[in-house]
C-alpha positions in Angstrom: 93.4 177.9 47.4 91.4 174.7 49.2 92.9 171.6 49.3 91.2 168.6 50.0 92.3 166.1 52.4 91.9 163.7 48.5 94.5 165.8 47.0 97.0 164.7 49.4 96.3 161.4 50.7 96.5 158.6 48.2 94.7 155.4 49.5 97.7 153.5 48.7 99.9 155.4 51.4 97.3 154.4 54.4 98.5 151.7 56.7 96.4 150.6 59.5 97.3 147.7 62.4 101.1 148.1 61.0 103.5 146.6 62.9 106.8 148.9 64.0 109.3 148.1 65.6 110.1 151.5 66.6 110.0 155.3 65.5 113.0 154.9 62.9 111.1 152.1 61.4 107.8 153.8 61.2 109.4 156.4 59.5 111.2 154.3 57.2 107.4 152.2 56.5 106.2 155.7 56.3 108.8 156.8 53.0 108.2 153.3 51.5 104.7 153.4 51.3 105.5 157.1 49.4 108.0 155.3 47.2 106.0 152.2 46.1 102.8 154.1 45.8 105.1 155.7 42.7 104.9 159.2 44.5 108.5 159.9 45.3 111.0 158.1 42.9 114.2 158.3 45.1 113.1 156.5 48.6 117.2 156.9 49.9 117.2 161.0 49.7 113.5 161.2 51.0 114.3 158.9 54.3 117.5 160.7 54.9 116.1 164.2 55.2 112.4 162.9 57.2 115.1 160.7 59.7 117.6 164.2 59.8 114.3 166.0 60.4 113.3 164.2 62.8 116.9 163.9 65.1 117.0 167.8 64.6 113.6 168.2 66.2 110.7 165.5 67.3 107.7 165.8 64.8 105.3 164.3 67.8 102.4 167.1 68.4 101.0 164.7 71.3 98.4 161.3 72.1 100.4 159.7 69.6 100.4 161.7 66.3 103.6 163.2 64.5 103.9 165.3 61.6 106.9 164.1 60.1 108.1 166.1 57.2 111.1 168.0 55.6 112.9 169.4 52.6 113.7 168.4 49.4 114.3 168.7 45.6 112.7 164.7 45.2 109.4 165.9 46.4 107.5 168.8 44.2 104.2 168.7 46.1 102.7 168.1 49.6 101.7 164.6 50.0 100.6 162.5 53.3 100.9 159.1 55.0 98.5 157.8 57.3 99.5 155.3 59.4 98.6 153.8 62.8 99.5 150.6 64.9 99.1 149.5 68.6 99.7 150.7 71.4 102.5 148.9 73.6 
C-alpha cells in the first residue's frame, strides 16, 4: 500500500513561524491544530498520551525534528502535523 505524504498531512495542521514557548507547548499547539482541523474529536486523551509518550522516551531524531506520536482508541488513522518555529 502507498501512501502519499496528501493522505496524511491536512493543510490545516501546518504551522509555520509558530511561536512556542517550549517543547510541552509545541506539543500541546501540535494536538490543537489535530483537534480544530476536526481530525481528532477528544483533544484531552490525545495530548495526554503524545505528552506520556514523550516523558517515557524523547521523540527528537536530531537538527531539530521529532516524531511525536503514540497510542490511542481517539485516533483510527495515521495523521501528521507540520510545524516549525525559530531557532533560539
Amino acid at each position: 500500500m502507498d501512501i502519499k505524504i496528501s493522505d496524511i498531512l491536512d493543510p490545516a495542521c501546518v504551522a509555520l513561524n509558530l511561536e512556542v514557548k517550549d517543547k510541552t507547548d509545541a506539543l500541546n499547539k501540535m494536538v490543537d491544530l489535530l483537534a480544530k482541523s476536526g481530525k481528532v474529536q477528544d483533544r484531552v486523551t490525545l495530548g495526554s498520551v503524545i505528552l506520556e509518550r514523550e516523558r517515557l522516551m524523547s521523540t527528537g531524531i536530531g537538527n531539530g525534528v521529532a516524531l511525536p506520536h503514540g497510542k490511542t482508541n481517539v485516533v483510527d488513522r495515521s495523521m501528521a502535523v507540520l510545524q516549525r518555529w525559530p531557532r533560539r
